[in-house]
C-alpha positions as CSV (number, residue, x, y, z in Angstrom):
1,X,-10.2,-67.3,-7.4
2,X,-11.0,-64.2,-9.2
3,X,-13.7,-63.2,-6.6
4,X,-10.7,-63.7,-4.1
5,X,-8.4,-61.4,-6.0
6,X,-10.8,-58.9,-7.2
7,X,-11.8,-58.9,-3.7
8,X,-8.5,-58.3,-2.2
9,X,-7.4,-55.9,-5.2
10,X,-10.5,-53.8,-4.0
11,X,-9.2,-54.0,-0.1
12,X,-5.9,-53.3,-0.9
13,X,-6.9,-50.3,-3.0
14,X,-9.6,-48.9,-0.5
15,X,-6.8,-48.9,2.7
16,X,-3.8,-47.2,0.2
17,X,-6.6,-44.6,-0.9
18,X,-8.1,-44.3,3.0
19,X,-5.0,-44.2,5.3
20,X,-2.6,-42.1,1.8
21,X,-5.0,-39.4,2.8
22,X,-3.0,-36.5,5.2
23,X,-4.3,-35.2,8.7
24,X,-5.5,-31.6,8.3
25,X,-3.7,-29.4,11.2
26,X,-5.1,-26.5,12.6
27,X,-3.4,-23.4,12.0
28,X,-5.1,-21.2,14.4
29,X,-2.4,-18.6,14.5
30,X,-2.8,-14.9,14.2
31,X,-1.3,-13.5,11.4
32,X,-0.9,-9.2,11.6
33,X,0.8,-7.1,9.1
34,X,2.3,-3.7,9.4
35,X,2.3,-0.8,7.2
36,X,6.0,0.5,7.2
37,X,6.0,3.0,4.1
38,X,4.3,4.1,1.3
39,X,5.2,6.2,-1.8
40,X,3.3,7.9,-3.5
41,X,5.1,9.1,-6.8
42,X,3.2,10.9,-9.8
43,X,3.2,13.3,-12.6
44,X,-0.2,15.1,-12.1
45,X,-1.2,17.7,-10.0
46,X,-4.5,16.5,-10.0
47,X,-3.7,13.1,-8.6
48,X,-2.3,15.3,-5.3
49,X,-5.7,17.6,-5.6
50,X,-7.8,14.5,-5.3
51,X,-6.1,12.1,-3.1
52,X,-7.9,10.1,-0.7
53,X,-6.2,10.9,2.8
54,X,-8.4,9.3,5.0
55,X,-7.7,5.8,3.4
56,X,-4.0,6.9,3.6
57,X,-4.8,7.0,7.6
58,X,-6.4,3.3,7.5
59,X,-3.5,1.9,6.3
60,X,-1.5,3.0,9.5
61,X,-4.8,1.9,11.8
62,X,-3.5,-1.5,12.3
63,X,0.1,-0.7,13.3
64,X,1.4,-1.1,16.5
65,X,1.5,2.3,18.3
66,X,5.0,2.4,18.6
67,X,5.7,0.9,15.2
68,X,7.5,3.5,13.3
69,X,6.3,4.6,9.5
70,X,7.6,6.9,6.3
71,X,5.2,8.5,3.8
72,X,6.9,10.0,1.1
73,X,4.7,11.9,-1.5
74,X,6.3,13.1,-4.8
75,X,5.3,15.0,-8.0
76,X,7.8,15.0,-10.8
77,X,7.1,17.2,-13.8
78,X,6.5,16.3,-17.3
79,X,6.7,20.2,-18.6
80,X,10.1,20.6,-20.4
81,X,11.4,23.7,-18.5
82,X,11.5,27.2,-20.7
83,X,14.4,29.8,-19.8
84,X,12.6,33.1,-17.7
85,X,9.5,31.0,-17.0
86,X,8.5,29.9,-13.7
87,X,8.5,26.2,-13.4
88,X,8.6,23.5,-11.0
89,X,11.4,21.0,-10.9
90,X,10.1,18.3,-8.6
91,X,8.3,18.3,-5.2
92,X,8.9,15.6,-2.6
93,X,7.5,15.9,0.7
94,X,8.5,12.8,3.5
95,X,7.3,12.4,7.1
96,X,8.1,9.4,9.3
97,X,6.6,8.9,12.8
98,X,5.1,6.2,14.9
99,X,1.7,4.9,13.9
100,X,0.1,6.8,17.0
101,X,1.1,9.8,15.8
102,X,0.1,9.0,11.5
103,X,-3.3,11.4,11.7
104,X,-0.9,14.6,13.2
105,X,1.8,13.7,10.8
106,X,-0.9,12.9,7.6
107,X,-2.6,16.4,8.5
108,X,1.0,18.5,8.4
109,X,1.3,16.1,4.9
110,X,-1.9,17.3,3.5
111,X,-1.6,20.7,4.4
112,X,2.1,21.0,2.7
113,X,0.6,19.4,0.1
114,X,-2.5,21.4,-0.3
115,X,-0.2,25.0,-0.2
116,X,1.9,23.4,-3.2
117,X,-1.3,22.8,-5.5
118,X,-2.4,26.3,-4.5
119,X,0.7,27.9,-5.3
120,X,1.0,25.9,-8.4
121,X,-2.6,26.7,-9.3
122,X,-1.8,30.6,-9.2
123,X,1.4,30.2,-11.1
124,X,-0.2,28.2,-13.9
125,X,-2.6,30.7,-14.1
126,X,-0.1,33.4,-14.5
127,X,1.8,31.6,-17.3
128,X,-1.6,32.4,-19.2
């Protein structure tokens, strides 16, 4: 008798523990994201100096061509602002485009950007 129940305990335990067990499905399906914006906010000049536009451009590379996109780039000044000096409020700079266009509209970006840190460059240098 307990070879009989020990037997069928065993059965009964191996079939809940085999068939409990779920089918794995194949989810074969494609899954693509899209880079709609990115901001860039910051408080240092040298973080606009030194930023990295090709991987700006990689982020757009897997849009759609048509699918549309806004970079906004902004610095925001720390300096407390003294009366007769020249000083910078804050600079924001936004394009938006479609993703076949992001390497024209990145290069107008970089240059805008590149003429601010220049000019700020000279007038920190005449505050001196």
């Amino acid at each position: 008798m307990k070879l009989r129940s020990l037997l069928f305990t065993s059965f009964l335990i191996f079939s809940l523990t085999t068939f409990a067990q779920s089918d794995k499905t194949k989810n074969d399906s494609i899954v693509t994201n899209s880079v709609t914006a990115i901001n860039i906010d910051t408080d240092n000049v040298d973080d606009l100096r030194n930023f990295d536009w090709e991987e700006m451009l990689e982020f757009f590379s897997e849009n759609e061509a048509d699918q549309e996109f806004k970079f906004s780039i902004a610095y925001q000044n720390p300096d407390k602002k003294e009366e007769g000096k020249f000083s910078y409020d804050n600079f924001k700079f936004s394009v938006t485009g479609k993703s076949k266009d992001a390497e024209k509209l990145l290069q107008n970006t970089e240059k805008v950007v590149s003429k601010f840190v220049k000019i700020y460059d000279q007038k920190s240098t005449d505050k001196q």
